[in-house]
Steps between C-alpha positions, in 0.01 A plus 500: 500500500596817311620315191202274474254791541683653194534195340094495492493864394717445154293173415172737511654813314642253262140316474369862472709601215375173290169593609535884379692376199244263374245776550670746259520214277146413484377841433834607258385176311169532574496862380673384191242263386202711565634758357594321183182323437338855532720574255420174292138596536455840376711384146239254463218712584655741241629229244141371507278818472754565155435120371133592542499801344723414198248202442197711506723706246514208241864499543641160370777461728326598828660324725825669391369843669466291826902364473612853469340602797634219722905580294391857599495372870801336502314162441607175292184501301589120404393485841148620488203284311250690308189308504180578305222375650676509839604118575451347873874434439554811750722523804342260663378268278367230809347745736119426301447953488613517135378847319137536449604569172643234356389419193336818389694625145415882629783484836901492468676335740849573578685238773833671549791269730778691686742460779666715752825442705556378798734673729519363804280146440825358307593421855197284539553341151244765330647648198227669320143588559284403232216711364176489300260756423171471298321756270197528317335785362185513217538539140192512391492648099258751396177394389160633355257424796124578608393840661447498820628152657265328233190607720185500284304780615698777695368823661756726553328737709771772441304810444375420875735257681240459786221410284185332626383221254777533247421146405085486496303219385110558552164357400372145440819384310725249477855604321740231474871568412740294357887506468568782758377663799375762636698823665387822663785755548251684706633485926111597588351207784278404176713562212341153357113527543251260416139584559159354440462144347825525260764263534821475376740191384870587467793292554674801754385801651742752678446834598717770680200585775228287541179312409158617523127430439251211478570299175685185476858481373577106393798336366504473092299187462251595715543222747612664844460837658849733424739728702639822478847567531503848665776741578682449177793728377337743249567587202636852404279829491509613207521242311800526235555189280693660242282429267579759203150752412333346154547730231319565159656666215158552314177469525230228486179466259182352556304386147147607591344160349711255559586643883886389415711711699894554467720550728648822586395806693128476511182644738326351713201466322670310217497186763041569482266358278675188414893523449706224319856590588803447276806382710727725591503772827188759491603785699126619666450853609150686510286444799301168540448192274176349582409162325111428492314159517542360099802684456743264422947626600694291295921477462760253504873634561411801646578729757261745685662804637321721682568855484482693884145615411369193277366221650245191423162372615356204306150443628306158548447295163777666311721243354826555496814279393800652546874322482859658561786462250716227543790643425674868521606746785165488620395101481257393728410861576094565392384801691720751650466803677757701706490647824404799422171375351252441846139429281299226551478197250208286499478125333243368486389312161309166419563105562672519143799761539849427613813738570844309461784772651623671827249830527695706718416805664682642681294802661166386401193335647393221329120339561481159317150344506444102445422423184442090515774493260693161628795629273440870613871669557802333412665774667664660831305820573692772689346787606532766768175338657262198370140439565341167364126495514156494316265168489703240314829341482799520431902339430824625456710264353874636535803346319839688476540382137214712423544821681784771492846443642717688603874449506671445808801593610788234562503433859842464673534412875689324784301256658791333709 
């Protein structure tokens, strides 16, 4: 009875060695794979963040910087495929979840293919563990893009972050814009107010607080009642766009008859009475510019800035025709003001005057009345706060191509 019992016993310490055995071969092998493909994936996340930068660099060869990462790792970077657009050839090519970039020239894709192995498995007939790990990161290069997200009309509502009414449109008016929406950096409950009979048709509206008032906000044709995105991220207090200050290195003229102006460093009043502007950049200082009904403000490739105590009113029936320059530092740029400068500008004009070019500023209020002009501003208008009102209407046609860009910074990120 004694032998059997022990008999028994070594059968079940021998089954219990196996047992323990095969445990502290799963997790030595098991340890040995995870901790390789860890391995595997932080040389691709690195090897891929350097392909993306190097291409964002210009650099011929970029795929090169991505190899020497992976050598750098102790990687066979014949092993590794480089793809750009990223290819739904990844690790699992048949599971239907490629990359939700595939396709788009602005990702890298690295697919790197490993192995780690086996310790104990060779007892089970498993050799090697095989590995494959997937990055992608953006490499998008720099470009020259829009202010502001491309949004048309932009309060920025930095001088008081809580502002009531940042964004105001009053009166028996209709003001349709085109091309962009509308954005009020203000967090008040009615940063966006619209009041009265006006209405307003925009393709977007977003706002960081809220939406106010009794007017009517529609889509841009006209044909259904909008929304308001609310709660937004906003943008920066204050505002720095690196824009560099104009400068003038002499001074302007005005020919008393002929009302030609050149540009330079000139007063306010030089912009009164009927101004035909020369292009170049007028650098405005002197108090107020006020432009009467049957004055007539005329330029083409010209820039507008505002000195901190200069600043613009151009009354009803004024005409005024006013373009940026098309080319230059400051292309696209037609009225600027810094920070610095918190006046009020008022446009108002007749059915006949246009403005092509951003007017941005930055600390200012600016009051635009309708004019009936159906070409009215070919601009985006950014200002600290906006009002739109009077008694007629109003559109703001917006196109990047004619407005100021800036340039943008490459962007460089993992996305997977």
């Amino acid at each position: 009875m004694w032998q059997k019992t022990r008999g028994q016993a070594l059968v079940l310490i021998a089954a219990a060695v196996i047992g323990l055995v095969a445990m502290v071969g799963v997790a030595v092998d098991g340890g040995s794979a995870f901790g390789e493909r860890r391995h595997a994936q932080s040389a691709a996340d690195s090897a891929v963040m350097a392909a993306a930068l190097a291409k964002v660099s210009s650099v011929p060869n970029w795929r090169e910087a991505a190899q020497r990462i992976l050598a750098e790792n102790g990687f066979d970077p014949s092993l590794a495929v480089i793809n750009n657009p990223p290819s739904v050839q990844d690790c699992h090519p048949d599971d239907g979840r490629a990359s939700p970039y595939v396709g788009d020239n602005n990702y890298v894709q690295i697919i790197l293919r490993s192995s780690a192995p086996a310790y104990f498995a060779p007892v089970v007939g498993f050799r090697q563990f095989n590995i494959c790990v997937e990055a992608v990161a953006r490499a998008k290069p720099p470009v020259k893009g829009p202010l502001y997200d491309g949004n048309a009309m932009v309060a920025l509502s930095c001088i008081d972050p809580a502002g009531v009414k940042a964004y105001e449109a009053t009166g028996n008016v209709t003001l349709k814009v085109h091309g962009g929406g509308i954005f009020s950096n203000s967090r008040a409950n009615s940063a966006l107010y619209t009041g009265g009979q006006a209405e307003i048709w925009a393709p977007a509206y977003a706002v960081v607080g809220g939406y106010g008032g009794n007017g009517k906000l529609y889509t841009e044709d006209g044909s259904q009642q909008a929304t308001v995105t609310a709660g937004v991220t906003a943008y920066p207090c204050p505002p720095d766009l690196g824009i560099s200050t104009p400068t003038c290195s002499q001074n302007g003229t005005k020919n008393p008859t002929t009302k030609v102006v050149t540009p330079g460093n000139i007063p306010a009043s030089y912009l009164e009475n009927s101004a035909y502007l020369q292009p170049g950049v007028y650098c405005i200082s002197g108090g107020k510019a006020t432009v009467n009904a049957g004055d007539i403000l005329q330029g083409d490739g010209v820039l507008l800035f505002f000195k901190d105590d200069a600043y613009l009113q151009i009354n009803g029936h004024a005409t005024v025709k006013l373009s940026a320059a098309t080319s230059g530092d400051y292309a696209g740029l037609l009225m600027y003001a810094l920070y610095t400068n918190r006046n009020k500008f008022i446009f108002n004009g007749n059915s006949n005057s246009y403005w092509t070019g951003t007017i941005l500023l930055l600390g200012a209020e600016a009051q635009i009345n309708g004019t009936g002009s159906t070409s009215g501003y070919h601009s985006q208008i950014i200002s600290d706060s906006i009002y739109y009102g009077g008694t007629a209407d109003g559109e703001v046609w917006f196109s990047a191509d004619e407005n100021f860009k800036l340039n943008l910074p490459a962007v460089i990120e993992l996305t997977e």
